[in-house]
C-alpha positions in Angstrom: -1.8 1.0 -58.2 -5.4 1.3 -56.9 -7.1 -0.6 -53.8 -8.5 -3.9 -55.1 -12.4 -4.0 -54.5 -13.7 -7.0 -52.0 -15.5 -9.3 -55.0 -19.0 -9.3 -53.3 -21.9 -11.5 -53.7 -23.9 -8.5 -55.1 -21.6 -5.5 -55.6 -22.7 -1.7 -54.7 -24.2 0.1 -56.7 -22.0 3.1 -56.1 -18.9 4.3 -54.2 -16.2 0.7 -53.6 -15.8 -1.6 -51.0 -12.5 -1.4 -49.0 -11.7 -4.4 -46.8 -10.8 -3.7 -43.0 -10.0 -6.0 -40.0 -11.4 -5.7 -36.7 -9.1 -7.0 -34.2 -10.0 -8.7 -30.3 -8.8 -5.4 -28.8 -10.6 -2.9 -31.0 -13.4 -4.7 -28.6 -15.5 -3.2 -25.4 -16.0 -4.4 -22.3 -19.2 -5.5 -23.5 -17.7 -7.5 -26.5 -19.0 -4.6 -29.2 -16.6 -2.9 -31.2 -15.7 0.5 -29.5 -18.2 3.6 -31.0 -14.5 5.5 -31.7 -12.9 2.4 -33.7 -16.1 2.3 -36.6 -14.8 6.3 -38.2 -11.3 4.8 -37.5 -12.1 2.0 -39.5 -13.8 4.7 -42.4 -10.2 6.7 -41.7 -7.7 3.9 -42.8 -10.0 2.8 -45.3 -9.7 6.2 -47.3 -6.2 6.5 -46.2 -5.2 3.0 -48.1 -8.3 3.8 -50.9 -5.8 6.9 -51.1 -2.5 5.2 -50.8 -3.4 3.2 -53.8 -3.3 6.1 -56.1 0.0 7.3 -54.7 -1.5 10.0 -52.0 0.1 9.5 -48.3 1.8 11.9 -45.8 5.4 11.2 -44.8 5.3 14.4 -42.5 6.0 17.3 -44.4 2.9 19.5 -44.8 4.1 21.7 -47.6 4.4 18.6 -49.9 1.3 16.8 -49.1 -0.7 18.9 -51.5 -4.4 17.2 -51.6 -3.5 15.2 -48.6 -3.5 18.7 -46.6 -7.1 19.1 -45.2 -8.8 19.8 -42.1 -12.0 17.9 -40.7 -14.7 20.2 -40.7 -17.7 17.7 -39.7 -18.2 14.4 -38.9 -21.0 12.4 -38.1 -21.6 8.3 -37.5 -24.7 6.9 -37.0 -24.8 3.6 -35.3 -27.0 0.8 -36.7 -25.7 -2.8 -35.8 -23.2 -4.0 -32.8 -20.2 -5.4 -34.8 -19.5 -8.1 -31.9 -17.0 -9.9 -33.5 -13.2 -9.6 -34.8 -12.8 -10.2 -38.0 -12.8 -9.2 -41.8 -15.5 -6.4 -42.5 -15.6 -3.7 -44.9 -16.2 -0.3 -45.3 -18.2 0.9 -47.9 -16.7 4.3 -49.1 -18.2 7.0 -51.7 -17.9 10.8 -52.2 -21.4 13.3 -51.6 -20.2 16.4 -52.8 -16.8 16.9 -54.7 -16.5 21.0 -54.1 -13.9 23.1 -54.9 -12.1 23.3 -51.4 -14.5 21.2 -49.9 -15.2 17.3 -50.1 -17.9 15.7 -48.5 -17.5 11.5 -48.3 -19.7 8.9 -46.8 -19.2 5.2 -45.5 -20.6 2.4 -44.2 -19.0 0.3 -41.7 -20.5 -3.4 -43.1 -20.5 -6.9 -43.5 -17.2 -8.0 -46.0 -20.1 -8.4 -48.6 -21.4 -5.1 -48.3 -24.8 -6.6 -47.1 -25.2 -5.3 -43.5 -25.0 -2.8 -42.0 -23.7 -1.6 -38.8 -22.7 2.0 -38.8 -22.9 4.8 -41.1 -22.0 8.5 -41.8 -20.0 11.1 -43.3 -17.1 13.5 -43.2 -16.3 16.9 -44.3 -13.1 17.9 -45.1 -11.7 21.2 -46.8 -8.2 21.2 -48.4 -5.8 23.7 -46.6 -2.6 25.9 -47.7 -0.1 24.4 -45.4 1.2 28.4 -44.7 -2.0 30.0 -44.5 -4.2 27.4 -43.5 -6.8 28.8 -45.1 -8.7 27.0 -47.8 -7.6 26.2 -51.4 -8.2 24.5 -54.4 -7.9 20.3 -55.0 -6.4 18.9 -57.4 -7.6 18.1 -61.3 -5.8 14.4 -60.2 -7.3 14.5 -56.9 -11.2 15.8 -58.2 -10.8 13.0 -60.9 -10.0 10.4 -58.2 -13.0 11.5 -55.9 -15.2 12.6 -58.8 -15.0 8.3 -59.8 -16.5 7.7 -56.5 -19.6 10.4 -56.5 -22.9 9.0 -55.5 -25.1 8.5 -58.4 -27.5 11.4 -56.7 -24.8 13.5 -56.0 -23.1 16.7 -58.4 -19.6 17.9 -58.5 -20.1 22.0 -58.1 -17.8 24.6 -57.8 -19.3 25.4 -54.2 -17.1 25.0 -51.5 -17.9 22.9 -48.2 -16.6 25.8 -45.9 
């Protein structure tokens, strides 16, 4: 079972759409959606892009395999106030598939994938759930991300950390 892509006016040219909800109390003060709720948005996006292809976490770290990794950067860039609950989407794709390392992007857009309103990426590095030192994805899990590499980008055998 896989996430089913948003069917878009004009589909992306790379990386897949996942569908998100912004709720009234994801909201400011100011009626914009909060700066922390747009890589929340990107975070349960991946999680159910993930999900799809039977990935989760049910608590125990020595079994989690691929799903045990660490943030190592992130960065958001804001583009557009979202002002409005609703259905929205976030754009997702993969930079740089390492060895330890994985480096994803998203967009924070319009359900269509047309605007805009924030934007960014995240690092993360798989961990040994003993050690915590880094280790090795996956042949499943590089083939999953490796679907979702940005035309520009390359799949090395450089890690991220």
């Amino acid at each position: 079972m896989s996430v089913e892509p948003l069917q878009t006016a004009g589909p992306v040219d790379f990386g897949q759409l996942v569908p998100v909800t912004v709720h009234f109390d994801d909201l400011d003060a100011l009626g914009m959606l909060h700066n922390s709720r747009y890589p929340l948005l990107a975070e349960r996006a991946w999680a159910e892009y993930w999900h799809g292809f039977g990935y989760g976490f049910d608590g125990d770290w020595a079994a989690a395999g691929d799903m045990c990794n660490v943030i190592k950067e992130m960065k958001v860039s804001y583009e557009r106030p979202l002002t409005r609950a609703g259905h929205y989407a976030a754009h997702l794709w993969v930079e740089r598939l390492g060895r330890t390392g994985l480096t994803y992007g998203f967009r924070i857009c319009s359900a269509d994938g047309a605007e805009t309103h924030a934007h960014g990426h995240r690092v993360l590095v798989r961990v040994d759930p003993q050690t915590l030192r880094p280790t090795p994805w996956s042949e499943r899990a590089r083939s999953i991300a490796a679907d979702l590499l940005r035309p520009a980008a390359e799949s090395t055998g450089a890690d991220a950390a």
